[in-house]
C-alpha positions in Angstrom: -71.2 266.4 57.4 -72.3 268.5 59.9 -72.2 267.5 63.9 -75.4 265.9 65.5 -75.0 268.0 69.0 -75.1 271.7 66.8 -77.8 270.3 64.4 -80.5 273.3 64.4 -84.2 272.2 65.9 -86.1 270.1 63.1 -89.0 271.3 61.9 -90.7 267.8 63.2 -90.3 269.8 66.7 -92.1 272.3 65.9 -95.1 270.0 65.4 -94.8 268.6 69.2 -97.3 269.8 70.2 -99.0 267.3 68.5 -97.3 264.3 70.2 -98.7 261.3 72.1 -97.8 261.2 75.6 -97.3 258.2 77.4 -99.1 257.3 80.4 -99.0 253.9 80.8 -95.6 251.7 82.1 -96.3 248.7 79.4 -95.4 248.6 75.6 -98.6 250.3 73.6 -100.4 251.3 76.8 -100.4 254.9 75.6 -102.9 257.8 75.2 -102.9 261.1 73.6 -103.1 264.4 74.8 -100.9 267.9 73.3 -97.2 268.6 74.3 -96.9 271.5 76.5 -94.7 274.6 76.4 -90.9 273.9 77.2 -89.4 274.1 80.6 -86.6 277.5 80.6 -85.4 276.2 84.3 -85.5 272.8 83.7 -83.5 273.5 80.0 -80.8 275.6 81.3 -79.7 273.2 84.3 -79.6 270.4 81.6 -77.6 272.1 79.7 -74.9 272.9 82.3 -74.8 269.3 83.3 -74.3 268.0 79.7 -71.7 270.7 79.5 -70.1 268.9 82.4 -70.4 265.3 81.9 -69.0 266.1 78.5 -65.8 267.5 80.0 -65.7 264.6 82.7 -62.1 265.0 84.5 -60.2 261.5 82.6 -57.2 261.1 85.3 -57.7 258.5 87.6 -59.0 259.7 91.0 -59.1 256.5 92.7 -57.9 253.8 95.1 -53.7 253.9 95.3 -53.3 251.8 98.1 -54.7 248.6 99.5 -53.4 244.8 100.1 -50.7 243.5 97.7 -52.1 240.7 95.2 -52.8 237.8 97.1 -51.8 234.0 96.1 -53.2 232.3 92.9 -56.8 231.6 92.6 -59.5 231.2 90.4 -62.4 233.6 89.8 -65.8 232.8 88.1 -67.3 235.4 86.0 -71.1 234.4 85.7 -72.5 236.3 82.6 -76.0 237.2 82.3 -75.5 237.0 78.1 -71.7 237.2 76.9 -74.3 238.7 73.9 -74.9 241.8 76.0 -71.6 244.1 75.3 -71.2 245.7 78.6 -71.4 242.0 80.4 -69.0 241.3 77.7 -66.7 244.3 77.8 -66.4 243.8 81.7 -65.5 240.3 81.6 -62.4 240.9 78.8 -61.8 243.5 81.6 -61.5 241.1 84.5 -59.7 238.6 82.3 -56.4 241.5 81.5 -56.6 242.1 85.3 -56.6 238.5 86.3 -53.2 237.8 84.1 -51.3 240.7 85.8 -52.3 239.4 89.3 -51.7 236.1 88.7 -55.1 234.4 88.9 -57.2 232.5 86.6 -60.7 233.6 85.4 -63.7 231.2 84.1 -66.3 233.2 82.2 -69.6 231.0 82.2 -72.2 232.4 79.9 -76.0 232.2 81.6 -77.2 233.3 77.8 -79.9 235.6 79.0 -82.4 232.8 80.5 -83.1 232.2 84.2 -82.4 228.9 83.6 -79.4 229.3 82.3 -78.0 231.7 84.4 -78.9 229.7 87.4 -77.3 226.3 86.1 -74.4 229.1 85.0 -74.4 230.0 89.1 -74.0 226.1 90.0 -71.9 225.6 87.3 -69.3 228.3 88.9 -70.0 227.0 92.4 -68.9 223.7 91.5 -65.7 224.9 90.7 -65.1 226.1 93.8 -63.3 229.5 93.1 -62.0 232.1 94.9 -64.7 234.2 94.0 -68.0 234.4 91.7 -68.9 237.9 89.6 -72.6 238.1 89.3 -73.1 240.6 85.7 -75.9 242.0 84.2 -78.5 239.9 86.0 -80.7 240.1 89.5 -79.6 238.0 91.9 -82.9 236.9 92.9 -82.5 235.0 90.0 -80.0 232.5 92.3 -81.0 232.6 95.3 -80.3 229.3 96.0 -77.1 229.6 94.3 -76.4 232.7 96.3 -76.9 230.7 99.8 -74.5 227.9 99.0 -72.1 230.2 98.0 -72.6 232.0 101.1 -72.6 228.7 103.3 -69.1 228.2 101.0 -67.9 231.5 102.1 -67.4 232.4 98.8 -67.0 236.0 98.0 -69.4 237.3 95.8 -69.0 241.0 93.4 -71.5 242.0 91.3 -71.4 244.3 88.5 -75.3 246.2 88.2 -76.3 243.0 90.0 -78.6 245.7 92.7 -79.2 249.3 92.2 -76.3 251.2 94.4 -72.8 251.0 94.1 -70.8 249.8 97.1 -71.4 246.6 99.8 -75.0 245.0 99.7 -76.4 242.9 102.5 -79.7 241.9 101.2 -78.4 240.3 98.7 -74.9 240.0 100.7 -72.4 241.0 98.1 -68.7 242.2 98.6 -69.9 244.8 96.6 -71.3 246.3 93.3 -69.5 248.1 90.6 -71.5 250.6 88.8 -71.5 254.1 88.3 -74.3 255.7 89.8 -77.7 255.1 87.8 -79.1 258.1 89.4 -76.4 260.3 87.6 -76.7 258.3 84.4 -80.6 258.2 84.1 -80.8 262.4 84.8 -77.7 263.0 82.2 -79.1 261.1 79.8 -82.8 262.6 80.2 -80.8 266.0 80.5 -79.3 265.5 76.7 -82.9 265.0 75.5 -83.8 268.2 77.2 -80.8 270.1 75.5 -80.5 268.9 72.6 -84.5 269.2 71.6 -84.6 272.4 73.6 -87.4 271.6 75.5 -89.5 270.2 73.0 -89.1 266.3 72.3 -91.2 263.1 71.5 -88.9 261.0 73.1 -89.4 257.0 73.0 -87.7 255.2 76.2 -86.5 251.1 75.7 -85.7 249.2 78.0 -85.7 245.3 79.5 -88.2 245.2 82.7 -86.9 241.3 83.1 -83.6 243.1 84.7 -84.5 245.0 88.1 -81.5 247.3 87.7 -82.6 248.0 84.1 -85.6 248.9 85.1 -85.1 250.9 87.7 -82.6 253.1 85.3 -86.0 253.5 83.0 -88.1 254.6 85.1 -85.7 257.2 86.5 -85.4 258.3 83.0 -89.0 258.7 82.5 -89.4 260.6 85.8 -86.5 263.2 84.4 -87.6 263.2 81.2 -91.3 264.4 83.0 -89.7 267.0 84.8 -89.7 269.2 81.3 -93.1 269.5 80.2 -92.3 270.2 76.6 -91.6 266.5 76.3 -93.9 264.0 75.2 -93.1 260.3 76.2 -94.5 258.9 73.1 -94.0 255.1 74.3 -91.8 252.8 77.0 -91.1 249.5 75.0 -90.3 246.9 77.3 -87.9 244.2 74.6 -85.7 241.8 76.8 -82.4 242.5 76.1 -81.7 239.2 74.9 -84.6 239.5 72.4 -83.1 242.8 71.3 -82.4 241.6 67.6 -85.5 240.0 66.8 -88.0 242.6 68.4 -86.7 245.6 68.2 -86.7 246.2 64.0 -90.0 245.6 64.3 -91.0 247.7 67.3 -89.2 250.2 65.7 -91.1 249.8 62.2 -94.2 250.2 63.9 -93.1 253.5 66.5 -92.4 255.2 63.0 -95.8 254.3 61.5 -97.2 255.4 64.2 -95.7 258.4 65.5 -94.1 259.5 62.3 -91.9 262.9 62.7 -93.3 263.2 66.2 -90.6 260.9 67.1 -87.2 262.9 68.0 -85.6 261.0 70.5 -84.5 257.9 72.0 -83.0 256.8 75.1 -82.1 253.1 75.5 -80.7 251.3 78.8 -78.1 249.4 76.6 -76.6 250.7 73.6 -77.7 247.2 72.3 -81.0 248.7 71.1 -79.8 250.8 68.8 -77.0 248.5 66.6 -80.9 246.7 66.3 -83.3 249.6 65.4 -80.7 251.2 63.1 -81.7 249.0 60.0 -85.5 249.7 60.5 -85.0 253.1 60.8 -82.9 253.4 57.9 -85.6 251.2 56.0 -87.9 253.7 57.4 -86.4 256.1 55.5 -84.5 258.2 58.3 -81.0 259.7 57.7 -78.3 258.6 60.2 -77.6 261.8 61.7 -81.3 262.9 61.9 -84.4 262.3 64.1 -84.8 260.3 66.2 -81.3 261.3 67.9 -80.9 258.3 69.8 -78.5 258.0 73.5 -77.4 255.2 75.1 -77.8 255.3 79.1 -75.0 252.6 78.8 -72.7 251.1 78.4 -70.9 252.4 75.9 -69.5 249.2 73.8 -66.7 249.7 70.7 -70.2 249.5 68.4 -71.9 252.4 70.0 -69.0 255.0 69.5 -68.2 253.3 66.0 -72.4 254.3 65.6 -71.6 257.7 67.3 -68.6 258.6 65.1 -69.9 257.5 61.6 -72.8 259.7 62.7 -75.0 256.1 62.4 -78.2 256.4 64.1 -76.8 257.1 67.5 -75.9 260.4 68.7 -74.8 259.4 72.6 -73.7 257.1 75.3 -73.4 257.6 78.6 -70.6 254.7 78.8 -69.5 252.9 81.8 -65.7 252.5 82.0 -66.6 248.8 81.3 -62.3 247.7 81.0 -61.7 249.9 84.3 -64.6 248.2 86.1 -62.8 244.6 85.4 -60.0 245.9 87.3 -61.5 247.0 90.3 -63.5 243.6 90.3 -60.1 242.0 90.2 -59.1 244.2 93.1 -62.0 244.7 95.4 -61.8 240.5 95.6 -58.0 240.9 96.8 -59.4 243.0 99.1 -61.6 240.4 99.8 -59.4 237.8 100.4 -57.2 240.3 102.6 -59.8 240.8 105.1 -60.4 244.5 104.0 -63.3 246.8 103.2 -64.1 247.3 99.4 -62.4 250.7 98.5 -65.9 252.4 97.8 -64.4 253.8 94.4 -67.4 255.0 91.9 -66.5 255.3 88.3 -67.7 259.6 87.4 -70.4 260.0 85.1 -69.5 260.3 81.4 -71.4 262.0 78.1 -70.0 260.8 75.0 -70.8 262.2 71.5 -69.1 262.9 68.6 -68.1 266.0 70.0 -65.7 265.0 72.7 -64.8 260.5 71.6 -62.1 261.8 69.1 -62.5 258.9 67.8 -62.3 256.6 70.5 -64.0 253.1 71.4 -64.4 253.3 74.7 -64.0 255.6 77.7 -62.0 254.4 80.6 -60.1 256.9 83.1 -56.3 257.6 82.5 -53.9 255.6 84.8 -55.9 252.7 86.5 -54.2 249.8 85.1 -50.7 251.9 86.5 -52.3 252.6 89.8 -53.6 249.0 90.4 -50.7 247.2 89.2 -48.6 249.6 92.2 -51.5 248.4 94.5 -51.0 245.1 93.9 -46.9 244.7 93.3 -47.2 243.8 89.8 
């Protein structure tokens, strides 16, 4: 079987030029219009920065010092959906990081509904923990929550809770642990741009409930608009909750109504495409053909089992999801020590079948060593 990131341009590019081009922000809000000529600057400097986030340095550049683990406690790990598998690979994360420092974790599931996650929030407050997590959701959503926490003096971390890595005021977090969705939005328009030289219908999905979701997908669009050889065919806006139920379908009607116009995908959760690959293989698509689909997180076991078997999805631009469990566990000690958050921002990582080997998930080298020498353990 040949490799997905050497496979030669289809002749479905060719017809581009034919492609409907989005111009609205809502599902089916599109118009038509030809696909330009492709972009030779904007081509070439994609290329060099797939090139680099490919060959992302894996030894682990950072925090080796900082307070030594602090006295048992209890930290509450409010999910937006345990079902979404970065919320879910974090969380199994903070749990191994928790057992080496000695402290006891309570994941409490929100299950994707503001409701939910808010009665999740007062669940958590109730048990008056050392700390709360807020995952995968806006904390908007809480606000109330958030102020008795606050009046509690409860130390709160949030993991793609705002936009920015780093300490946040309004809403006051510790910090936030992401990468940088600046880096991962232009990598993963960059692929597109590679891959496709220039030429692409490309098809963007993502959950417009979720501000930091949102704000990833319409970075993605704006990169993705910077080469004018590709056509942005449509911006489906599925919850990510809803993801299994909506998306087949969505995707069964994208191919009926774009046919081989459609090349590419990008998706703000790799979620999306364990989802659209039965429709598309109903559809009649192969697994390593068009649409070549990337994941703009978060890299989950599934998406590099989909990646390796060659299944519908070509990429992932995965967050260290077990790595980013231990540096919750540790920015709270820091926390609870009276110190600054260390400021440590994961790199930016492209993963395709090129460069996994194999692998289920990409985490630097040498964190769990480094933390563990942090901490005493």
């Amino acid at each position: 079987m040949h490799t997905v990131c050497k496979r030669p341009l289809t002749a479905a590019a060719a017809l581009l030029i034919l492609a409907t081009v989005t111009t609205g922000c809502d599902q089916g809000s599109n118009t038509t219009g030809p696909s330009k000529a492709g972009c030779p600057a904007t081509l070439a400097r994609a290329k060099v920065n797939v090139e680099q986030a490919m060959n992302t340095p894996s030894a682990w550049n950072g925090p080796t010092t900082g307070p030594k683990a602090a006295s048992h406690g209890t930290i509450a790990f409010v999910a937006q959906a345990m079902t979404n598998p970065g919320v879910a690979g974090v969380a199994q994360g903070v749990k191994e990081a928790a057992k080496v420092i000695g402290w006891d974790v309570r994941v409490i599931d929100g299950q994707g509904t503001p409701a939910g996650i808010q009665a999740a929030f007062s669940q958590a407050i109730n048990l008056n923990p050392a700390g709360i997590v807020i995952s995968g959701f806006d904390p908007a959503v809480t606000s109330r929550q958030m102020a008795q926490a606050d009046a509690r003096h409860i130390p709160l971390i949030g993991w793609h809770a705002v936009p920015a890595p780093g300490p946040s005021e309004h809403p006051r977090l510790f910090t936030n642990i992401t990468t940088r969705v600046e880096d991962v939005a232009t990598i993963s328009a960059d692929w597109i741009i590679a891959q496709s030289g220039g030429k692409a219908g490309a098809v963007i999905f993502t959950d417009a409930s979720v501000p930091f979701a949102r704000n990833k997908s319409e970075l993605i669009r704006r990169d993705l608009a910077a080469c004018s050889g590709v056509s942005l065919l449509s911006y489906e806006n599925i919850p990510i909750t809803d993801s299994a139920s909506r998306v087949p379908q969505a995707v069964s009607a994208l191919l009926a109504r774009f046919r081989n116009n459609w090349t590419y995908s990008v998706a703000i959760n790799d979620l999306y495409f364990a989802d659209a690959a039965p429709a598309l293989q109903a559809g009649g698509r192969q697994g390593d053909g068009p649409p070549f689909n990337i994941g703009a997180g978060d890299g989950d076991p599934s998406a590099f089992q989909r990646i390796n078997h060659q299944h519908y999805q070509a990429a992932t631009v995965p967050e260290p999801l077990s790595q980013q469990g231990w540096q919750i566990i540790d920015e709270f000690n820091r926390a609870f020590a009276g110190k600054p958050a260390s400021g440590y921002v994961a790199p930016v990582h492209l993963s395709t079948a090129l460069n996994s080997k194999d692998a289920t998930s990409w985490d630097p080298t040498g964190y769990r060593e480094a933390y563990q020498k942090i901490w005493g353990r």
